[in-house]
C-alpha positions, 0 to 999 in steps of 0.5 A, a space after each residue: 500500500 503506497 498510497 499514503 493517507 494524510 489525516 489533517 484536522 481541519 476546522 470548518 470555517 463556519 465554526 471559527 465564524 461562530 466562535 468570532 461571533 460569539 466573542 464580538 457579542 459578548 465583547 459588545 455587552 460587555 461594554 455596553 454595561 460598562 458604559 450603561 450602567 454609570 448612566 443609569 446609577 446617574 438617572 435615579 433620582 437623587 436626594 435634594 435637601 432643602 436648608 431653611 436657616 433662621 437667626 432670629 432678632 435678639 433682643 438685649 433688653 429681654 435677655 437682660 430681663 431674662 437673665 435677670 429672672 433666672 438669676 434671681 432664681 426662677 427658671 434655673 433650666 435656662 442655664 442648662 444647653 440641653 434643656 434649653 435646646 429642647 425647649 427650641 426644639 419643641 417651638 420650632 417643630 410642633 410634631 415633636 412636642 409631647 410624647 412623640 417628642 420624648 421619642 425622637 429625643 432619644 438620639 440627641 446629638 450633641 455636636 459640640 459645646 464650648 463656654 458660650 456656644 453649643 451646637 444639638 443637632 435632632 433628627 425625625 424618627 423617619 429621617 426626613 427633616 434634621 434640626 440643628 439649633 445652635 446656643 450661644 451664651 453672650 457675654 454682655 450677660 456675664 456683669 448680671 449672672 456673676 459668672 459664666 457658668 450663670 448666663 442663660 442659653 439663647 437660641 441663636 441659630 436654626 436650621 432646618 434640613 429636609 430630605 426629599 
């Protein structure tokens, strides 16, 4: 037997054109959500806050007078930054004020507080609106209440966040 028989293993053309597809598809997909998907992340709709700041007129006569009374040693409470934030608290925000206001007083925020200034910060229990009061003591007080730890807290700031 001279006649020799050459076994070669040929692919056929319509497999490799199979396989090229397959890869250019998933090639395409996959780009297509690389570049889809911080487009869509960007579409959702985002969280705005609304800021609503109120600094109120202070008036020196009725804080005199204030200090004065609570010197005197009537409403001891106004010396107190927690107390007096709560107080705040409860006439900026009727819905906290009672029972349901106990509850959402639980995670008081105390962001910080120095000798004459304090920042509380007080967060609905659905998370919606976040009150931050700020308290100041003014030292012009400090000549009727004696001494620092005397003079009453005055709201001097409120600001209100609204998440949408």
């Amino acid at each position: 037997m001279n006649a020799q028989t050459i076994i070669t293993k040929e692919v056929p053309d319509e497999k490799i054109c199979n396989r090229f597809r397959r890869r250019l598809l998933a090639a395409t997909l996959l780009s297509s959500l690389v570049i889809a998907a911080p487009a869509i992340a960007s579409a959702a709709p985002q969280q705005q806050q609304q800021r609503e700041v109120r600094v109120p007129r202070i008036d020196r006569r009725a804080m005199e007078n204030l200090q004065r009374w609570v010197s005197n040693g009537h409403d001891t409470w106004c010396k107190d930054a927690q107390l007096v934030a709560s107080a705040e608290m409860r006439r900026i925000a009727p819905e906290f004020a009672g029972y349901q206001y106990d509850l959402a007083s639980l995670p008081l925020e105390k962001r910080s507080q120095a000798a004459t200034s304090a920042v509380f910060t007080y967060t609905s229990l659905d998370g919606h609106k976040t009150y931050r009061i700020t308290l100041r003591r003014y030292q012009w007080l400090l000549p009727l209440a004696g001494d620092t730890r005397s003079i009453v807290w005055v709201p001097s700031r409120t600001e209100i966040i609204t998440n949408q």
